[in-house]
C-alpha atoms as one frame of an Amber mdcrd trajectory, in Angstrom:
protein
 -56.714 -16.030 -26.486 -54.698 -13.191 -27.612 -50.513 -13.642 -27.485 -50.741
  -9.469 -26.692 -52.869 -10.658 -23.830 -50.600 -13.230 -22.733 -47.329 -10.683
 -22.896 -49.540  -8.065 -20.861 -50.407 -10.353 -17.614 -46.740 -11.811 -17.733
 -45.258  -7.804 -17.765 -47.634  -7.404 -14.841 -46.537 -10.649 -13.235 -42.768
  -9.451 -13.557 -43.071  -5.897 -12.419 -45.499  -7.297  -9.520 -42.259  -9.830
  -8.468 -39.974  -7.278  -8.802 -41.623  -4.302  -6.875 -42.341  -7.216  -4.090
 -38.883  -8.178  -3.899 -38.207  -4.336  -3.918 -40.070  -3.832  -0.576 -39.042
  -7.074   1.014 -34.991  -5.559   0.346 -36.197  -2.265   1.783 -37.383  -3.730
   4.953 -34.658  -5.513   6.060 -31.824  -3.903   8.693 -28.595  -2.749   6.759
 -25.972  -5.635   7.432 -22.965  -4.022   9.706 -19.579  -5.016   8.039 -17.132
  -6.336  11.013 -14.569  -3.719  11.770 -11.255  -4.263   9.823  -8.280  -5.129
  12.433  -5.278  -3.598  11.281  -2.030  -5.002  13.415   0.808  -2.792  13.496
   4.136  -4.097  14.967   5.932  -1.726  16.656   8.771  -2.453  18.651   9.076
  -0.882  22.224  11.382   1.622  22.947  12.162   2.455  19.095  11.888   5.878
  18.235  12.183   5.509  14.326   8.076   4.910  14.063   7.533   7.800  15.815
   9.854  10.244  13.731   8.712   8.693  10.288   5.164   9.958  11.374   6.201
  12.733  12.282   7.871  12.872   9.120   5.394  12.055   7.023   2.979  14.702
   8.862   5.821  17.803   7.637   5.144  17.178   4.415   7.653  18.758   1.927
   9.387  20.001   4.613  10.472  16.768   5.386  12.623  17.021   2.161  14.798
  19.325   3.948  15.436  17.950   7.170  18.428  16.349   8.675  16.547  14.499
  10.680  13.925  13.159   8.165  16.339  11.691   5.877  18.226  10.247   8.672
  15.357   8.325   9.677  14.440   7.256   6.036  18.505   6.303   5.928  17.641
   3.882   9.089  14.595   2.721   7.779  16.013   1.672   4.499  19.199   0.206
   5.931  16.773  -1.822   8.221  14.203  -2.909   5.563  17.368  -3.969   3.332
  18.842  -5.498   5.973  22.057  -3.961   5.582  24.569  -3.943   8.254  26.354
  -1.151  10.039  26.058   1.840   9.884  23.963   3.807   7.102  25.835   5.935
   5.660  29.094   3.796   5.478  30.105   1.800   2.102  30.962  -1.999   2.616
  34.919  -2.402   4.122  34.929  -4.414   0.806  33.688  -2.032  -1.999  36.532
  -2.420  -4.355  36.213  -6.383  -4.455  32.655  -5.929  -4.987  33.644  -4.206
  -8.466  33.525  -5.853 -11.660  36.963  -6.605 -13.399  36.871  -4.640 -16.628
  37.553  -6.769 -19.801  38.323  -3.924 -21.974  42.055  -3.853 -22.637  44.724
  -1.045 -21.089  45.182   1.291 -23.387  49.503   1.698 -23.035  51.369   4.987
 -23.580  50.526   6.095 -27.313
């Protein structure tokens, strides 16, 4: 026999496995994905959450407001785990200061 005939039935074969598969794909139900949980702890009686969202939703405007950046002040203090109060530097800021090694520079 003929090699050309040979290649011919085995292109048939393949496109008659592939349409075949093709339908069998087709007929099937789409597969549901399971919903994604998303848990969100938020601590009762805490108005921060609420006024970042709130917040967030102004936009630009946000930029501007007192309020805004005194929640982002709280938020950051909390996520930093700093203590007191936001705005306030450590009691100890000086000792937190390097030494400088350069020498004083006397009356010249």
């Amino acid at each position: 026999m003929d090699t050309k005939l040979f290649a011919r039935i085995g292109a048939g074969a393949f496109v008659a496995v592939a349409l075949t598969m093709t339908v069998l794909e087709l007929r099937e139900e789409p597969r549901v994905p399971p919903p994604e949980i998303v848990t969100v702890f938020e601590p009762d009686g805490d108005p921060l959450p609420a006024q970042l969202k709130v917040c967030a939703a102004m936009g630009e405007l946000a930029l501007s407001a007192p309020d805004c950046r005194a929640a982002w002040a709280e938020k950051r203090r909390r996520f930093l785990g700093v203590e007191g109060k936001a705005n306030e530097p450590p009691a100890d800021a000086d000792a937190l200061l390097p030494a400088s090694d350069a020498p004083e520079m006397k009356g010249q």
